[in-house]
C-alpha positions in Angstrom: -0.7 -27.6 1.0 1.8 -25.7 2.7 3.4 -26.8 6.8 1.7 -23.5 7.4 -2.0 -24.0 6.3 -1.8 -28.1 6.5 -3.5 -28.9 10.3 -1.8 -32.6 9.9 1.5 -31.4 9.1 1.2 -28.7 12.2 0.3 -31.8 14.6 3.6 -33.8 12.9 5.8 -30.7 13.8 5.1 -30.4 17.5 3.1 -27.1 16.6 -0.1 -28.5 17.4 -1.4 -30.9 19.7 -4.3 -33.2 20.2 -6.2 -32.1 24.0 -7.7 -34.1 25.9 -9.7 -31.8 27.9 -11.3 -28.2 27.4 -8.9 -26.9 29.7 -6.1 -28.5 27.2 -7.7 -26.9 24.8 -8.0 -23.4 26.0 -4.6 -23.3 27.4 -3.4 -24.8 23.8 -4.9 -21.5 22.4 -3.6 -19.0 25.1 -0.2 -20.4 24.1 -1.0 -19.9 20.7 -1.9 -17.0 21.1 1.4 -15.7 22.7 3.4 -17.3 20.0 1.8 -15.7 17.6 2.3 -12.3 19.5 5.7 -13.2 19.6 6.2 -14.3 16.1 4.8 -11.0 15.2 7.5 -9.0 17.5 10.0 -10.7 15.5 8.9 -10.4 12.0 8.9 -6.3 13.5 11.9 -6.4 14.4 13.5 -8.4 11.4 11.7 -6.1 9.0 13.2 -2.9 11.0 16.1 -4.4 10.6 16.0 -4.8 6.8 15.1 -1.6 6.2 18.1 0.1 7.8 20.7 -2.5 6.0 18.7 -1.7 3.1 20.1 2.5 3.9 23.3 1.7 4.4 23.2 -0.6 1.6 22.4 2.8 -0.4 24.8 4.7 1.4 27.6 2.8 0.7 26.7 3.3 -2.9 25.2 0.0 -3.7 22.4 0.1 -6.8 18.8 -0.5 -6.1 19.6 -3.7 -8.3 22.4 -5.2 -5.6 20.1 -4.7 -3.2 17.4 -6.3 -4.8 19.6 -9.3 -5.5 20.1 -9.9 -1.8 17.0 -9.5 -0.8 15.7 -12.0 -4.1 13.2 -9.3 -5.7 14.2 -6.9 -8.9 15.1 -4.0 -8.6 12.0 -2.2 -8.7 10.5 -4.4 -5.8 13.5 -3.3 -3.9 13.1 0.6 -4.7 8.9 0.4 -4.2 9.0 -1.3 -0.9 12.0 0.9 0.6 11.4 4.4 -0.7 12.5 5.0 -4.0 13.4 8.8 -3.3 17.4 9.2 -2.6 18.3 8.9 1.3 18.9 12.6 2.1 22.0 12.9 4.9 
């Protein structure tokens, strides 16, 4: 069981807490609930952000096989998830 999925492991890492009272608890998931909104903003922006290195990657001339060694997929991962066709100017 992953940190992610284990409900223990979430208490141990501050992620979760135990609440005393229903108003605990339904401020505990309004929280959550903006940290997740939040962790999804990132991720968004994070992924924006791989894309584009992943053009000028290309641009510079590097092989859908470089790039899929820094991001840790083959090559074909690489070129499926980030448009295979050639980047047009």
């Amino acid at each position: 069981m992953s940190c992610l999925t284990g409900g223990r492991c979430l208490r141990q890492c501050g992620w979760v807490t135990t609440t005393e009272t229903p108003g605990d608890a339904a401020h505990a998931r309004v929280q959550a609930a903006r940290d997740l909104r939040a962790a999804v903003l990132e991720r968004q922006r994070a992924d924006a952000r791989v894309a584009l290195l992943v053009q000028v990657l290309r641009a510079a001339g590097a092989t859908w096989g470089e790039v899929g060694a820094e991001l840790g997929v083959t090559r074909q991962a690489a070129r499926q998830r980030f448009g295979g066709d050639e980047l047009t100017a």
